[in-house]
C-alpha positions in Angstrom: 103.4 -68.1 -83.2 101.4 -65.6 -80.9 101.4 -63.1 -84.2 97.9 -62.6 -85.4 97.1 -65.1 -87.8 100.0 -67.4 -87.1 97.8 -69.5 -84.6 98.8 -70.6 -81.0 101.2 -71.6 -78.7 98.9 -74.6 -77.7 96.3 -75.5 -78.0 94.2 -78.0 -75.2 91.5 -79.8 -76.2 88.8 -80.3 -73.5 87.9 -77.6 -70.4 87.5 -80.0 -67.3 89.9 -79.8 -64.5 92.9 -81.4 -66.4 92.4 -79.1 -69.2 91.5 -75.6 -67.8 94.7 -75.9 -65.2 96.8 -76.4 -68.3 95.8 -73.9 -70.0 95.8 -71.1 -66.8 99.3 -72.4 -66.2 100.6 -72.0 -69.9 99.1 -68.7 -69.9 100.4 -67.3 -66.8 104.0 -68.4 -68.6 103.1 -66.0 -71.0 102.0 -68.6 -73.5 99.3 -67.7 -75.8 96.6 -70.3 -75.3 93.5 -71.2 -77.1 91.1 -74.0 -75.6 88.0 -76.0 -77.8 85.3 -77.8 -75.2 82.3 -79.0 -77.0 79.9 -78.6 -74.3 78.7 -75.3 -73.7 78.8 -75.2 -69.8 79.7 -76.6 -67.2 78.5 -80.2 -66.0 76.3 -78.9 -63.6 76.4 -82.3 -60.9 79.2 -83.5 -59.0 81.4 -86.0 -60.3 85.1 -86.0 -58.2 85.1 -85.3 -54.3 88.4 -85.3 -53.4 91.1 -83.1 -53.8 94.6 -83.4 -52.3 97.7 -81.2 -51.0 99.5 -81.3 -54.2 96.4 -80.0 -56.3 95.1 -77.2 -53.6 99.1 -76.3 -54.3 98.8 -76.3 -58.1 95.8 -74.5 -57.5 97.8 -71.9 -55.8 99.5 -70.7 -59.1 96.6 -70.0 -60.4 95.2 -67.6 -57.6 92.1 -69.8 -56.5 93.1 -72.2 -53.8 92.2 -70.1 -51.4 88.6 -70.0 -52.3 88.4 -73.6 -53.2 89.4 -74.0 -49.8 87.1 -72.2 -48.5 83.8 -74.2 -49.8 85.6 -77.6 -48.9 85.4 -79.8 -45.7 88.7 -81.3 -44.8 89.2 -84.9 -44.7 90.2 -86.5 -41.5 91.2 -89.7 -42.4 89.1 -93.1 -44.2 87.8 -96.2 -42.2 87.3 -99.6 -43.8 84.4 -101.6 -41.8 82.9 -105.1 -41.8 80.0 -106.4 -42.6 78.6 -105.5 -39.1 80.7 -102.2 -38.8 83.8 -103.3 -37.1 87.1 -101.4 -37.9 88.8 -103.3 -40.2 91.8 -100.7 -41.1 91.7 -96.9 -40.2 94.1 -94.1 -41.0 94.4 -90.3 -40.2 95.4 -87.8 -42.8 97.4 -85.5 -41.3 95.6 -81.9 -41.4 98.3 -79.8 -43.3 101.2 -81.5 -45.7 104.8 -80.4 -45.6 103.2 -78.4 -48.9 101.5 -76.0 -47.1 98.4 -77.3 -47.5 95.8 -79.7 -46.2 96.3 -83.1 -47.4 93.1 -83.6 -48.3 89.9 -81.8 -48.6 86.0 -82.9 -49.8 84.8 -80.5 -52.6 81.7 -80.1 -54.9 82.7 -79.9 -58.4 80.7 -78.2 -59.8 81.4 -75.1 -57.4 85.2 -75.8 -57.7 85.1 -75.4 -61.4 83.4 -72.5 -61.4 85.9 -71.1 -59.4 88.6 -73.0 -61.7 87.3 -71.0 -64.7 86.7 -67.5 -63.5 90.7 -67.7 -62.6 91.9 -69.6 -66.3 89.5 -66.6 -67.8 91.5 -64.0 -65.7 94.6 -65.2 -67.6 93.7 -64.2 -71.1 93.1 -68.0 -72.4 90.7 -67.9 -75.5 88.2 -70.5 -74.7 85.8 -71.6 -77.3 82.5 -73.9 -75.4 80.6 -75.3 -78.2 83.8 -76.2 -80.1 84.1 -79.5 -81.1 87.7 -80.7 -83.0 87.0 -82.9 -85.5 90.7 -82.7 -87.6 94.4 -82.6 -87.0 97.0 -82.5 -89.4 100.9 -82.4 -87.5 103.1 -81.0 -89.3 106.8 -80.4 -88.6 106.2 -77.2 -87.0 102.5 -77.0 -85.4 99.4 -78.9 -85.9 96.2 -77.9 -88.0 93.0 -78.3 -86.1 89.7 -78.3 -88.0 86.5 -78.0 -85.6 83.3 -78.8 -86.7 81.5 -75.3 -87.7 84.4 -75.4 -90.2 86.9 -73.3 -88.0 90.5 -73.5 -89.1 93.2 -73.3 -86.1 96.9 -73.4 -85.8 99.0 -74.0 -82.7 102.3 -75.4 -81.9 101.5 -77.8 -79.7 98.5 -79.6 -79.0 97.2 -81.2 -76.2 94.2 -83.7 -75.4 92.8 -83.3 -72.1 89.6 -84.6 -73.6 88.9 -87.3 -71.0 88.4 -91.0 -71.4 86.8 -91.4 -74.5 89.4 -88.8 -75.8 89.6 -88.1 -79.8 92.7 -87.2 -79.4 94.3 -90.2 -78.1 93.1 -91.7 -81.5 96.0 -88.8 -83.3 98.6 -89.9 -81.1 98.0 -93.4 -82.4 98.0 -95.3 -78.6 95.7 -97.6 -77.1 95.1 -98.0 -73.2 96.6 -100.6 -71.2 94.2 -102.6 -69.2 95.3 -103.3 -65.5 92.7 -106.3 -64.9 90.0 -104.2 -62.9 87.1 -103.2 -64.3 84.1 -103.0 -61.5 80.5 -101.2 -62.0 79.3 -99.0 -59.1 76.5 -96.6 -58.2 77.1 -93.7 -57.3 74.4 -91.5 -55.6 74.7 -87.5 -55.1 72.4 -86.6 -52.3 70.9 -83.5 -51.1 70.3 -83.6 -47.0 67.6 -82.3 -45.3 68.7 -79.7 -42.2 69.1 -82.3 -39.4 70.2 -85.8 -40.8 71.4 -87.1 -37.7 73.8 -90.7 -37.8 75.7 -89.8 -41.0 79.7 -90.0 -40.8 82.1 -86.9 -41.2 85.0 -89.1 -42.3 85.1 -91.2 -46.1 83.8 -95.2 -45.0 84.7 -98.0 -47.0 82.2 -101.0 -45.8 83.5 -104.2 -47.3 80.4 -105.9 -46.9 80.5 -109.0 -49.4 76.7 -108.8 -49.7 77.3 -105.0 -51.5 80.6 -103.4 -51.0 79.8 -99.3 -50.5 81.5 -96.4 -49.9 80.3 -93.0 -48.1 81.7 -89.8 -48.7 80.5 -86.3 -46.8 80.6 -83.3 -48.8 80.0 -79.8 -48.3 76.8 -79.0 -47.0 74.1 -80.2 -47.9 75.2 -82.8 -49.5 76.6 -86.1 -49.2 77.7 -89.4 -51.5 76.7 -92.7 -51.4 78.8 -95.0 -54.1 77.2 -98.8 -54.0 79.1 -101.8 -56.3 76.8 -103.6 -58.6 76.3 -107.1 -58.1 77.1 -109.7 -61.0 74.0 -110.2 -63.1 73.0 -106.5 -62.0 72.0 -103.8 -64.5 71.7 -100.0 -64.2 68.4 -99.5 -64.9 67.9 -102.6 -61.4 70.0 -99.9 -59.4 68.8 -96.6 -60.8 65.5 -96.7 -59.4 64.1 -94.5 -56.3 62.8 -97.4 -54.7 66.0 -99.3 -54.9 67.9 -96.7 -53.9 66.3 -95.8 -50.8 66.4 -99.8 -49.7 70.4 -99.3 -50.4 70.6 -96.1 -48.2 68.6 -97.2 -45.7 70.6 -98.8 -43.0 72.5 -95.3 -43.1 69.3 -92.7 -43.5 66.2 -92.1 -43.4 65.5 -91.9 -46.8 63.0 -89.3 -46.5 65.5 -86.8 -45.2 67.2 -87.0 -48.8 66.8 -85.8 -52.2 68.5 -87.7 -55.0 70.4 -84.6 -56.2 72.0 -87.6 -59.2 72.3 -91.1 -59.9 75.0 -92.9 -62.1 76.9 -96.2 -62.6 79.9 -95.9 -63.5 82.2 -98.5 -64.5 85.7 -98.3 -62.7 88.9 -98.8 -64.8 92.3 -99.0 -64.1 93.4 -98.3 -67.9 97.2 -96.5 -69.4 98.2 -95.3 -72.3 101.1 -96.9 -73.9 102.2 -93.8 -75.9 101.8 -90.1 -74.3 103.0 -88.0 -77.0 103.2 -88.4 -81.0 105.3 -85.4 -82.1 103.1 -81.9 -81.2 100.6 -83.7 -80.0 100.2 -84.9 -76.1 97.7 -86.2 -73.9 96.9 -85.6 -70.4 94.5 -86.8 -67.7 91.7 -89.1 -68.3 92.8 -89.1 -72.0 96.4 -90.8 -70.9 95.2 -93.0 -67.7 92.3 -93.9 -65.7 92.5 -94.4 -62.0 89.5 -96.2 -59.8 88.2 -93.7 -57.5 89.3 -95.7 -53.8 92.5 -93.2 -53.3 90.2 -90.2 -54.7 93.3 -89.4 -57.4 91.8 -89.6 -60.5 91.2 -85.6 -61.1 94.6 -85.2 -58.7 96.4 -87.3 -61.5 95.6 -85.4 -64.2 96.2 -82.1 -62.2 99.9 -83.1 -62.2 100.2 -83.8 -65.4 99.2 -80.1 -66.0 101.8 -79.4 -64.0 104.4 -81.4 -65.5 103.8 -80.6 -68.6 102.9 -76.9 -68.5 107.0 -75.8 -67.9 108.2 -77.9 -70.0 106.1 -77.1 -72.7 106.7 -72.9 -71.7 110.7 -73.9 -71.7 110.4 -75.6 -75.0 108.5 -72.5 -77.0 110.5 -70.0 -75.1 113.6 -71.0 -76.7 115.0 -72.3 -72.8 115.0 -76.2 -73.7 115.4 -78.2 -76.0 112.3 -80.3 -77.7 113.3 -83.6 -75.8 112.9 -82.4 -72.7 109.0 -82.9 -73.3 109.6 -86.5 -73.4 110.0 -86.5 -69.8 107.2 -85.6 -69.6 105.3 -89.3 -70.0 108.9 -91.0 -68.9 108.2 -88.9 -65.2 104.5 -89.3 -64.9 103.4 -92.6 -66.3 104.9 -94.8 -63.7 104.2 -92.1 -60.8 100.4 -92.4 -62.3 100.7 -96.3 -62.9 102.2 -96.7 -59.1 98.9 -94.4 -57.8 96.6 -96.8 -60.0 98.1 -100.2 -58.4 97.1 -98.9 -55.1 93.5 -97.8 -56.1 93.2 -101.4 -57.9 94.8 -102.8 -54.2 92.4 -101.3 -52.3 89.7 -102.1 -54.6 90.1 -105.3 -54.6 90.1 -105.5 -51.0 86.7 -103.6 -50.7 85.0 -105.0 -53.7 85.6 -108.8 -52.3 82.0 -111.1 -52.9 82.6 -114.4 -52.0 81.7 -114.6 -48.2 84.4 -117.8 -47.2 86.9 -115.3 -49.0 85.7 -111.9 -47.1 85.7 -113.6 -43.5 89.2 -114.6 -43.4 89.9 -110.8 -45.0 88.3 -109.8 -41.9 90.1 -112.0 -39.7 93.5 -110.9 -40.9 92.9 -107.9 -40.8 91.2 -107.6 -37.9 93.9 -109.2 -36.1 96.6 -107.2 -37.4 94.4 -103.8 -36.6 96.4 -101.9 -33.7 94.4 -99.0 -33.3 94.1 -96.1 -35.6 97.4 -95.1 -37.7 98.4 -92.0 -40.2 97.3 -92.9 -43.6 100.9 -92.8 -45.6 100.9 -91.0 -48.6 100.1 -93.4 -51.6 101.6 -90.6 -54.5 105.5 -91.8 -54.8 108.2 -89.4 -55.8 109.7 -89.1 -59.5 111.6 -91.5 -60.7 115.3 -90.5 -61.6 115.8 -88.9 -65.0 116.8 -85.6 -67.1 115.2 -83.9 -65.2 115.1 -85.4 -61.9 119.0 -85.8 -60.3 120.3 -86.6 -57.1 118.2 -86.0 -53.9 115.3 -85.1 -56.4 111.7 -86.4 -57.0 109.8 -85.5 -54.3 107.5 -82.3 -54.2 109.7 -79.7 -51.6 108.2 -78.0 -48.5 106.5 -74.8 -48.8 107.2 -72.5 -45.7 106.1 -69.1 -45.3 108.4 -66.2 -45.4 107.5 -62.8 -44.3 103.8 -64.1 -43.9 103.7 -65.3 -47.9 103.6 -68.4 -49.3 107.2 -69.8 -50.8 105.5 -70.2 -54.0 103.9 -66.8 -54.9 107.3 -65.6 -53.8 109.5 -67.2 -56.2 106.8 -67.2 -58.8 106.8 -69.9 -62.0 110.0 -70.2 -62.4 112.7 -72.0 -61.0 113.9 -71.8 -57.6 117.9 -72.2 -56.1 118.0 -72.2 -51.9 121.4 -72.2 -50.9 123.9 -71.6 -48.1 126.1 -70.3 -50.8 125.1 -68.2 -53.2 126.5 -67.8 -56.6 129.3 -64.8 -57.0 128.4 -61.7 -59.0 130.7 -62.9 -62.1 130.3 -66.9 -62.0 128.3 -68.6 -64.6 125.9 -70.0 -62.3 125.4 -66.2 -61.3 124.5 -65.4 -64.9 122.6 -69.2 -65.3 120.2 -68.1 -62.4 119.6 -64.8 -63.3 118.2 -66.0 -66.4 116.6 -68.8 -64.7 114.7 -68.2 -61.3 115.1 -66.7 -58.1 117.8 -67.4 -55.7 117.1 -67.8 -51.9 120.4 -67.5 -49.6 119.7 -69.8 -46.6 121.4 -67.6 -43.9 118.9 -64.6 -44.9 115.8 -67.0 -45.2 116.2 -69.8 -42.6 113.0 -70.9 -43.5 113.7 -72.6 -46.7 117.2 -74.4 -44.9 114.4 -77.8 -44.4 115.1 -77.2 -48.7 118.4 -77.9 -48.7 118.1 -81.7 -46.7 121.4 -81.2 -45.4 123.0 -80.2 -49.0 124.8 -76.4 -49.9 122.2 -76.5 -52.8 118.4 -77.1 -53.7 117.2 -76.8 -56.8 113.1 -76.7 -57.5 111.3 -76.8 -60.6 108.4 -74.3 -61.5 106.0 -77.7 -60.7 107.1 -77.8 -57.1 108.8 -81.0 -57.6 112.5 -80.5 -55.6 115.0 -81.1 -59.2 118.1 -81.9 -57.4 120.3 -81.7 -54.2 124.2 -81.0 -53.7 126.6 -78.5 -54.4 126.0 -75.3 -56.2 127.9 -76.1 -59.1 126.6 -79.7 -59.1 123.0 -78.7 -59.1 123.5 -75.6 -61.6 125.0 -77.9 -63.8 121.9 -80.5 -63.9 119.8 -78.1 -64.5 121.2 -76.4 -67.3 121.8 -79.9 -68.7 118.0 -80.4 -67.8 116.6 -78.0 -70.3 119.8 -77.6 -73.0 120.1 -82.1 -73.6 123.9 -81.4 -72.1 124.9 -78.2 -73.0 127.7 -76.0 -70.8 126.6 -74.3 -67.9 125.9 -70.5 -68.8 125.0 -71.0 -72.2 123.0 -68.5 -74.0 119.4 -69.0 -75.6 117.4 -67.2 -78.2 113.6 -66.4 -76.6 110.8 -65.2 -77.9 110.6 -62.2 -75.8 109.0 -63.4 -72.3 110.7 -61.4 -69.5 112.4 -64.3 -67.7 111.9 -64.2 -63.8 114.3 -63.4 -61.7 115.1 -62.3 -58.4 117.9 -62.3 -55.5 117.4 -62.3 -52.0 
């Protein structure tokens, strides 16, 4: 299919976040991508804030976490206050996750995907802006795309990453799931004079009955202000200057602030019931919807990139069989679903109104507060599955070795650490070589905290740890992982990609 004139390998519809890591990640898997977004820039004000260890990691791959990095501020932690700005919960986030990265960092998007799309462009991706895709016709083999202008395209797979009011989602025939929360809120961008003096450095969540608000710093000079409407309340009663300044007030002098953007935006806590029809799939907004309390709406649909971008390179390279995509929805929906019942949770608690109700909130919590604690980590491991076996499900450490990050050591493949290494003329000797790279504990040490006390480790090429135990054990699953079952060793027809490899 990567022939001239035979079309695509996939084809993503829709160049946010979500989108544009997909398609970089296909691509660097040798995949020949092609990418329709019908605006022809980028959004140029900030909508997400928050980025976490697992996307600065899937970031990684694509060579720009380092300079995403670089323009963020890290969060320390998030307080939730009275009324009268009493600690009603706190939590730390601990500086650096067992990933190798901070667990949390404050970014403007508009700067990040900039950054985002320089490195997808770097991969070779064909990216059409402007491109709107009006038609698709499945077919047993690909999917015919029709775009606006009249442009015909062909691709094996297609994927809608075309956010919440997705057109795609309407192909793969689903509707969204409704959760029960649906809450309005204003959100206000700011742009800060030099010295605003008062103003946090850590996310607050004021659960003030009278108007539940949030405050989130940002990179300089900015800095977020999110304010939940009131029943009876319209946008156009919040969007003016003078009301917003009254909001902000308590906080900052108004005057030391430019309104860089105003919006309501109507939280939802929606899923999809069915993720993939055939060669069509959804990710992101298009397949769930998270409110923004845990900041894990963009992280969400970062994940699913990853998650779906290996399985999809396994399938077209001839490594898997089709099923194995169906994982794909079966591993992510209820991790997504478990990350949107906390964001609802919290929500709830923050966006309480009735006064009698908020004061014994406040007492309960208040007298159960002990101090602050470390905020535990709200994403849940992978459920057991295909592709998920014993001691599996959780992303795996990322050490350095030799000064360089695990990851860009073992590349996109898979990964086997061991304290037994397979022998020259074994079947799991040839599996591997096909496969991944293989790290021998007792010449690395670092990756031993891998292994969790097993002989064998095996990691997917999403950074999610596959399985634990022995060597042929976890060969074994995951040759039964890609082939539906079939004997350890077995041969497959490609279409050419050089497979990695690699023995240390």
């Amino acid at each position: 299919m990567s022939s001239a004139g035979a079309g695509a390998d996939v084809l993503v519809v829709g160049f946010g976040p979500t989108g544009a890591v997909l398609a970089g990640l296909c691509a660097r898997r040798g995949l020949s991508v092609v990418v329709v977004e019908r605006d022809t820039g980028l959004f140029p004000l900030p909508r997400a804030v928050q980025c976490d260890h697992e996307a600065l990691r899937i970031l990684q791959e694509l060579g720009c976490a380092d300079e995403v990095l670089a323009g963020s501020v890290l969060n320390d932690g998030i307080t939730f206050l009275t009324a009268d700005r009493r600690p009603l919960l706190a939590a730390t986030v601990p500086p650096v996750a067992p990933t190798g990265w901070p667990s949390s960092v404050f970014f403007h998007q508009p700067t990040f995907e900039g950054i985002l799309r320089r490195s997808v462009s770097d991969t070779g991706v064909d990216v059409r802006l402007g491109a709107r895709a009006v038609t698709f016709r499945p077919d047993d083999d690909g999917v015919d795309v029709g775009l606006e202008d009249g442009t015909a395209l062909r691709a094996r797979y297609v994927v809608g990453c075309d956010g919440a009011r997705s057109t795609v989602r309407a192909v793969v025939g689903t509707a969204l799931r409704d959760t029960g929360f649906e809450e309005s809120w204003l959100v206000v961008d700011l742009l800060l004079a030099d010295d605003v003096p008062g103003l946090p450095t850590r996310c607050l969540q004021v659960c003030d009955p009278a108007r539940p608000h949030t405050l989130v710093p940002m990179p300089a000079p900015r800095f977020r202000f999110e304010f939940m409407l009131l029943p009876g309340e319209s946008e156009d009663d919040v969007r003016s200057d003078g009301v917003i300044a009254g909001l902000m007030s308590s906080w900052i002098d108004p005057a030391l602030a430019t309104v860089e953007r105003s919006a309501v935006y109507t939280f939802h806590g929606l899923v999809a019931s069915t993720w993939r029809d055939g060669r069509v799939l959804l990710a992101g907004d298009a397949a769930h919807q998270t409110p923004p309390f845990l900041g894990q709406g963009m992280c969400a649909g970062l994940r699913d990139a990853a998650n779906l971008a290996w399985k999809l390179a396994a399938v077209l390279d001839g490594r898997a069989d089709d099923p194995l995509l169906d994982t794909y929805q079966e591993e992510r929906e209820p991790h997504a679903r478990a990350v949107i019942d906390a964001a609802v949770g919290f929500g709830r608690l923050i966006c309480m109104l009735d006064a009698t109700e908020a004061t014994a909130r406040d007492e309960a919590m208040t007298t159960a507060y002990d101090g602050e604690g470390v905020a535990p980590d709200v994403v849940p491991p992978l459920t057991a599955g295909r592709a998920v076996g014993p001691g599996g499900g959780a992303p795996s450490v990322q050490p350095r070795v030799d000064g360089v990050r695990l990851d860009d050591r073992v590349g996109p493949g898979f990964l086997l650490c061991t304290s037994r290494p397979p022998g020259p003329d074994t079947v799991e000797a040839a599996w591997w070589a096909d496969h991944g790279v293989v790290l021998d504990s007792h010449a690395v040490p670092e990756v031993v905290p891998l292994l969790g006390g097993s002989e064998a480790c095996v990691v997917r090429p999403d950074r999610y740890v596959m399985a634990r135990g022995t060597l042929e054990d976890v060969t074994a699953f995951a040759t039964a992982a890609l082939r539906g079952g079939g004997p350890v060793g077995a041969t497959v027809t490609r279409r050419g990609a050089s497979a990695p490899s690699g023995r240390t």
